[in-house]
C-alpha positions, -999 to +999 in steps of 0.1 A: -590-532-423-574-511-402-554-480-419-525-463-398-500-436-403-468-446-412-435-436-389-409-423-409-388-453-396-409-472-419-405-453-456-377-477-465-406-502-463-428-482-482-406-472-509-393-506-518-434-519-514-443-486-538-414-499-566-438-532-571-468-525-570-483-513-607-495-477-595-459-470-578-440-444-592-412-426-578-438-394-569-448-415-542-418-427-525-409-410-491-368-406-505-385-386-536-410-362-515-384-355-488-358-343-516-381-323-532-388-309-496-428-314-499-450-318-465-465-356-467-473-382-449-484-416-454-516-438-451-509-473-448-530-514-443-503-537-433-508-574-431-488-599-410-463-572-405-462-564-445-476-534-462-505-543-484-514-511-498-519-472-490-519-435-499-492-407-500-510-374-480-491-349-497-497-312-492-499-289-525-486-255-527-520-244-511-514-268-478-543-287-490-541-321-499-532-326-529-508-330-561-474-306-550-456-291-576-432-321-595-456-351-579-479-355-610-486-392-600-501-396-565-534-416-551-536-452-539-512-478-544-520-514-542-505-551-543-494-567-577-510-598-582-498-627-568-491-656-590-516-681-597-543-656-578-575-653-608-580-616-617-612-615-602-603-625-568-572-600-570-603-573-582-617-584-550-595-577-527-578-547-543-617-529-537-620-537-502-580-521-498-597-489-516-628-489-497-605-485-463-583-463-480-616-437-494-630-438-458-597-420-443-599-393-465-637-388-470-642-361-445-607-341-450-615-306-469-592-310-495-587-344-516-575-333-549-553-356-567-543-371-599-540-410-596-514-429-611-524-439-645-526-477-637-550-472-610-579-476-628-607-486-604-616-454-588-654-468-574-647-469-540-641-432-539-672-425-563-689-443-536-679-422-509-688-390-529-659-384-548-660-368-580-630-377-611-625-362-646-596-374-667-567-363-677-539-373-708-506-384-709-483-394-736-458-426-732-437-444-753-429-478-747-394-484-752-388-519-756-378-515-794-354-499-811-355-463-823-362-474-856-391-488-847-396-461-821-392-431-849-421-450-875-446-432-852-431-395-852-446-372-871-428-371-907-421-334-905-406-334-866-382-366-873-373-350-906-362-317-885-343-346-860-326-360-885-314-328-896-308-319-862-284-352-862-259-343-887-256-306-876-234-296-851-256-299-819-248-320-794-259-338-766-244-334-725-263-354-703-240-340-675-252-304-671-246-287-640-280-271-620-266-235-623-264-235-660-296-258-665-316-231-642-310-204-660-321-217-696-349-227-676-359-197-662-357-179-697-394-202-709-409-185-681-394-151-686-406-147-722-439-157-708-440-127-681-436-150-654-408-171-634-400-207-632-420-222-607-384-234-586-352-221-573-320-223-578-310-239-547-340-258-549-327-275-580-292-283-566-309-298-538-328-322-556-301-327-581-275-336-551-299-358-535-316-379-569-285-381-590-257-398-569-288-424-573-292-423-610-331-407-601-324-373-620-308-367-653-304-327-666-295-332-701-291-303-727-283-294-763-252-273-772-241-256-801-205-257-818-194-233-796-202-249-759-235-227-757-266-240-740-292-241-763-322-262-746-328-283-713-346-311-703-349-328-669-351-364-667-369-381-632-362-421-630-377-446-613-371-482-619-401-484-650-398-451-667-380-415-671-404-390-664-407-353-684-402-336-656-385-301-666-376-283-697-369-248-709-346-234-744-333-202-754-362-186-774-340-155-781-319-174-803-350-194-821-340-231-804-373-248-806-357-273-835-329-280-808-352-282-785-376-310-801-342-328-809-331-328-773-364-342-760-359-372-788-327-378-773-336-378-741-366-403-754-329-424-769-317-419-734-345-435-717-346-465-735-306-472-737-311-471-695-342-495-701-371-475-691-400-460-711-407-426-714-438-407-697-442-368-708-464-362-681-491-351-696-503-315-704-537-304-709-531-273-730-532-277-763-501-261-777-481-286-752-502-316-759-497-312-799-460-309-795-461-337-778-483-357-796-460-355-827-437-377-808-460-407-816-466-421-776-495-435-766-527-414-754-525-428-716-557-418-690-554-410-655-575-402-631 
């Protein structure tokens, strides 16, 4: 199998082969990584003309090769089934696609990723020397009602929601960059730091993913039109991804904080996609999002 470098005249291709195949998220479509202005390329095998599987070779914020900042799901992505095909055989193939796609990047100095969490067969690269921990995600499958949805939260958290629904916060799923950015930046702030993006950084990506319905800034206001929390919403056509999120903690908004995030969750599944929080490996993060009852979800 021979595996070539994509020309940019083929990422239509790509993108509409990365939206079927299981591991395809919109972190590895060209249209995503060019908005949020990241240095990539990609690795592809193509059959009879077709693309059959490859590899985004994204550049972190390092220039090595790995993960950039608001692409949590990179790595290989491979054909779905076909139909009628036995698992086995599909198993088959699907290794000899990885074992091509390992042996491109085995002697590159960086190879840092984290895989999509479908991609689940990570041999081929153990083979080749790789090493892989694991890391957690939560996600909520969304093909039930909120009712049903709600059962799993954590008694005290939907108690403070359904508080939260009879008060006078409300939801704006319209909110414009400028104002999102700066209740963003004040999380960081109060943590000594800055957010990790720009201004004009945000209005870029919100100018290039919303006219598409990829990119949702939601927030909670109070009775008087003030911002209390935010919470950025990235779509592709199987889930809304976590992908920013800041409140006011000079005014004590954690509760409409935890009640916009629910929303958004409502949000998610009333556009008919699930909900992934990305993940977070410290623990203050991962228990606050563990109270939203998702499912503990492994990746690579």
């Amino acid at each position: 199998m021979i595996v070539n470098r994509l020309s940019v005249e083929s990422y239509e291709a790509w993108d509409s082969f990365v939206s079927r195949s299981p591991q395809g998220s919109i972190f590895s479509t060209a249209s995503y990584l060019t908005a949020n202005k990241r240095d990539f390329f990609v690795h592809a095998i193509e059959e009879g003309g077709e693309i059959v599987a490859g590899m985004v070779m994204a550049r972190d914020q390092l220039r090595g090769f790995g993960n950039p900042l608001f692409a949590n799901y990179l790595g290989p992505i491979l054909p779905p089934c076909p139909k009628g095909m036995k698992p086995q055989n599909h198993t088959r193939r699907c290794v000899k696609l990885l074992i091509a796609l390992a042996e491109t990047t085995k002697d590159v100095s960086t190879f840092d990723y984290t895989f999509h969490p479908e991609m689940r067969n990570w041999l081929p690269y153990y083979w080749q020397g790789f090493q892989c921990s694991v890391r957690y995600s939560y996600r909520i499958k969304t093909d039930v009602d909120m009712e049903q949805i709600s059962g799993y939260v954590q008694k005290k958290l939907l108690n403070l929601i359904r508080k939260s629904e009879k008060s006078d916060v409300t939801i704006d799923t319209e909110i414009v960059p400028a104002e999102f950015y700066k209740v963003g930046q004040q999380s960081f702030q109060r943590q000594g730091g800055s957010a990790p993006y720009s201004l004009e950084w945000l209005n870029s990506l919100h100018k290039s993913l919303a006219p598409r319905e990829q990119l949702t800034l939601l927030g909670a206001r109070n009775a008087n039109g003030e911002l209390l929390a935010v919470a950025g919403l990235l779509h592709d056509n199987r889930y809304s991804y976590f992908l920013l999120n800041g409140y006011d903690h000079n005014s004590n908004n954690s509760v409409a904080n935890s009640y916009l995030l629910w929303k958004a969750i409502e949000y998610s599944r009333d556009s008919k996609l699930n909900f992934d929080f990305e993940g977070s490996m410290l623990p203050g993060v991962e228990s606050f999002y563990r109270k939203f009852g998702g499912e503990l979800t492994p990746y690579y």
